[in-house]
DRENBASE-286087 format. One record per residue (C-alpha): residue number from 1; residue in one letter; chain; y, x, z. Coordinates in nm, 4 decimals, padded with zeros to 6 digits. Layout:
N
NUM:a:A:Y:X:Z
...
! end
This chain:
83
1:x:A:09.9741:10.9305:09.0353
2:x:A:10.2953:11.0814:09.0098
3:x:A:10.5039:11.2680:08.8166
4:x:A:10.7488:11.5344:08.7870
5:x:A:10.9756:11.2874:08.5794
6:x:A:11.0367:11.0725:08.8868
7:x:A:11.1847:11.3396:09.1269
8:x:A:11.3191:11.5730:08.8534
9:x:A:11.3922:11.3882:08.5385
10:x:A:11.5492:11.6608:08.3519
11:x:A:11.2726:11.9242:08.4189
12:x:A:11.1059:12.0729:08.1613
13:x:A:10.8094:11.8881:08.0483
14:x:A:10.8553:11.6754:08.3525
15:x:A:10.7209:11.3565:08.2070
16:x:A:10.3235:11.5478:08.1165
17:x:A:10.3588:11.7386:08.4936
18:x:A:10.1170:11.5559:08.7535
19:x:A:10.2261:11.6368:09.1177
20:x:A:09.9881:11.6102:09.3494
21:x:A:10.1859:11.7520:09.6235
22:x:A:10.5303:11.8512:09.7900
23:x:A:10.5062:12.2117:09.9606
24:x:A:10.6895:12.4509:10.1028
25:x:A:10.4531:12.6823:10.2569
26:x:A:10.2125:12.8895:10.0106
27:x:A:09.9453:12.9081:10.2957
28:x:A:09.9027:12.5160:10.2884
29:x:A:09.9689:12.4795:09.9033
30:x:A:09.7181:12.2840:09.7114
31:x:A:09.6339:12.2750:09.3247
32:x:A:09.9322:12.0881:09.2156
33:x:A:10.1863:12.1009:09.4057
34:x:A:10.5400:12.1434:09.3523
35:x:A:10.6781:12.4673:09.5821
36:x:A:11.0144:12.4257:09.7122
37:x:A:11.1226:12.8431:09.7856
38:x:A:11.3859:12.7864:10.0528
39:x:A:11.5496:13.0509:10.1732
40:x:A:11.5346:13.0431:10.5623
41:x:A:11.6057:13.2042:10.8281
42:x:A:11.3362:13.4213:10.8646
43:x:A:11.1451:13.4487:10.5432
44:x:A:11.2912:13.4159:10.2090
45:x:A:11.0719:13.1065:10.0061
46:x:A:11.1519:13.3372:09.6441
47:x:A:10.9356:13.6273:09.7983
48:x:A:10.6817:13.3700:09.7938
49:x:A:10.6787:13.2369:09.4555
50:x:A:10.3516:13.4576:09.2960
51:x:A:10.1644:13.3361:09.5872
52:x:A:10.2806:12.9802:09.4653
53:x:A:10.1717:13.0064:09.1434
54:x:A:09.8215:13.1564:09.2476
55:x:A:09.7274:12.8168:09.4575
56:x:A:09.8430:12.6039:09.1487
57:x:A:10.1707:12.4796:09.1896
58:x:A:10.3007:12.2845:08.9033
59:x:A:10.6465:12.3583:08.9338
60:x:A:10.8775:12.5714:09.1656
61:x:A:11.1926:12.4287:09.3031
62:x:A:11.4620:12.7224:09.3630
63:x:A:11.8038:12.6952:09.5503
64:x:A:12.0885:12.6171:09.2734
65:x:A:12.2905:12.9969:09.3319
66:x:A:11.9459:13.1902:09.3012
67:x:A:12.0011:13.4842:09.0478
68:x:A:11.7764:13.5159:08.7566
69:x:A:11.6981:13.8345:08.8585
70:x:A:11.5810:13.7236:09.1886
71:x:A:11.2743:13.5333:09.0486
72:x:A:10.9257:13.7145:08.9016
73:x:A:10.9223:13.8188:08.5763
74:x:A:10.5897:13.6305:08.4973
75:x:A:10.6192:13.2829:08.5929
76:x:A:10.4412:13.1241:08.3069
77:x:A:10.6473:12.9148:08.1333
78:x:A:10.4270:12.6281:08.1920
79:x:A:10.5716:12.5844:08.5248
80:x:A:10.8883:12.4975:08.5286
81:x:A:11.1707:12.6759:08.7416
82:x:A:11.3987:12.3827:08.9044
83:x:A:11.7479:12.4472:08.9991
! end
């Protein structure tokens, strides 16, 4: 089992966070998951993040220079939003 501590210590409420999963594509995320939202070349990973948090991710890793204003509204604070 492993958890959020180990990759990202300072997290919020890393050490109670199972992870069950690394992902970075919301069409093959699983319950538990973490969802990395990379912004590519093609598709930006932030437009992706409600479809993230319906499949159960656990936490959603962000790029550091991504704008406040450039994430949903209604991420539940529950997950926590990694910089």
């Amino acid at each position: 089992m492993l958890r959020l501590v180990s990759l990202y210590p300072d997290a919020e409420n890393a050490s109670s966070i199972v992870v069950t999963a690394l992902c970075e594509d919301t069409r093959r995320l699983t319950k538990g998951a973490v969802f990395f939202a990379h912004v590519g070349s093609k598709q930006n990973g932030l437009a992706f993040i409600n479809d993230a948090i319906m499949a159960g991710c656990v936490a959603i890793v962000v790029p550091e220079n991504s704008a406040a204003s450039e994430l949903p509204s209604n991420i539940p604070f529950s997950i926590p939003v990694i910089r």
